[in-house]
Each structure stands twice: as C-alpha cells, then as structure tokens.
N, C-alpha and C positions, 0 to 999 in steps of 0.2 A: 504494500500500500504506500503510496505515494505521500511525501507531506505537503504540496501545494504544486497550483498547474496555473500557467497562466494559457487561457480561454479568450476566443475572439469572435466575439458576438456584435453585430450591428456596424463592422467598423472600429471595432472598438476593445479594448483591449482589457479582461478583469482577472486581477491575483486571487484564485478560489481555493479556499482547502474542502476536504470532503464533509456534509452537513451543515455548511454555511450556508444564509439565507441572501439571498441580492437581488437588486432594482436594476433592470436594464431597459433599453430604450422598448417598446413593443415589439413584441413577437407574432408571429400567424399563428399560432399553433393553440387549441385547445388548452382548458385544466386541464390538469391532472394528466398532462400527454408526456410521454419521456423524449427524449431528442439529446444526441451527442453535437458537440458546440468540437469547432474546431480548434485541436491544442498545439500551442505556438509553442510551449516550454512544459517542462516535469521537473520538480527537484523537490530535496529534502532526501533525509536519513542517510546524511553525504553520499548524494548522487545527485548529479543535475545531466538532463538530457535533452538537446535541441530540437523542436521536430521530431515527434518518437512518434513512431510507427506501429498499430496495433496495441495502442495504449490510451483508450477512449476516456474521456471523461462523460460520465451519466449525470444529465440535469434533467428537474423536473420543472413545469408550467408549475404553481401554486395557485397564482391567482392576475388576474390582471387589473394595476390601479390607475389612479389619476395622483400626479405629483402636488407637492405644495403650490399654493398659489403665487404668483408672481406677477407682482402691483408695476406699472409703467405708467410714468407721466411724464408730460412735455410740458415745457412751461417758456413761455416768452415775454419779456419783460415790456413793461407801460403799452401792450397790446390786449392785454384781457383774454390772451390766447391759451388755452388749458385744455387738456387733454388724457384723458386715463383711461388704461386699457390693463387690461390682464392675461394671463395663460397658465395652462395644467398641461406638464406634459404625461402623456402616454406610458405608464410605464409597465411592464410586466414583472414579476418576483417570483423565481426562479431558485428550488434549493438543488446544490448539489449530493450527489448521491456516492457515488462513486467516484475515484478515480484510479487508471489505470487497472480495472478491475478484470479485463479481457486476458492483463500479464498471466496472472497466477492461477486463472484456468487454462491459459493456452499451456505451459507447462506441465498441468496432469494431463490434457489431452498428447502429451508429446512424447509421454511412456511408451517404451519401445513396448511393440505389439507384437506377441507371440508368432514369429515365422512356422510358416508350418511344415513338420518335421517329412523330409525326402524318406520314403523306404526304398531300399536296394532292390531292385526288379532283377532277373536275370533273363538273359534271353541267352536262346539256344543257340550255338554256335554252328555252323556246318561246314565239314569239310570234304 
C-alpha cells in the first residue's frame, strides 16, 4: 500500500492519500460511481515512482456540491456606479479508496502455475 499519489483530475493536479475526502472541480459521473483518476506520481514507505504503470488509484463520486459563495462588486467613484454579483462553483467530493491496490493482487495472481507434468510415451521402434 502506497503512502500518497498524486492524481490529475480536471486539469488539475491533487496530493491524495488512501481514505481522504476532496473537493474537485465537477465530475460527469454519478454517486456513489467508482472511476480511476489518472496517477502522475506514487510515493511513501521510501519508495517514490514516476508514472507507475498498473498501479491504479480507486476514487469514489460521494456527493456533488455547490462551493462557498463568492460576493463581486464594482465600484466607480462620484458616478453612482455599483455593481454586485456573485458565484458557487461546481464542485464534486470524491473519497479515495484505494491506492495502488491492483500491485499486491497482480502479485498473487503471478504464482507460478502448476506446468503440467510430460509422461514418457514410448513408441515402437522398427527395424
């Protein structure tokens, strides 16, 4: 098991360790849906690996929010000019589940498998 991966969702680049909960920009995807987010980095338990290959991070959809709000005003001096607007961004929250959890089953899958043992035939010689 992995001690943290960095994950690139949206453009965007987040440090996750396994069970942490995060806010990313929105996602398409359903609750409660699984989906692997693609890993840029793996490290911890002195090992760091660039780009690892067959070493998935598992996230889950939790829920999808609206961000805090966000007050905007314009203001022009001895004009009487005013202006307020606001925004909520989109956000989706997203726990991780796994990571690198593919390693240490591809491994038992990688037990060498019983060859199956040759019996000696003989065949008839003719001379």
């Amino acid at each position: 098991m992995a001690g943290y991966a960095i994950i690139k969702l949206g453009g965007k680049q987040y440090v996750v360790r396994e069970g942490e909960k995060l806010l990313v920009d929105r996602l398409g995807l359903e609750e409660n849906k699984t989906f692997k987010p693609d890993v840029i980095f793996e490290g911890g338990n002195g090992k760091a690996e660039l780009s690892p290959k067959g070493q998935p991070v598992t996230a889950k959809v939790v829920a999808h929010v609206q961000g805090d709000k966000i007050r905007i005003g314009k203001y022009r001096r001895r004009t009487g000019y005013r202006r307020h607007t606001g925004f909520r961004s989109k956000l989706t929250q997203i726990q991780i589940e796994s990571i690198g959890a593919k390693r240490t089953a591809a491994k038992k899958e990688e037990a060498p498998a019983e060859k199956p043992k040759r019996t000696a035939t003989k065949t008839k010689e003719t001379s």
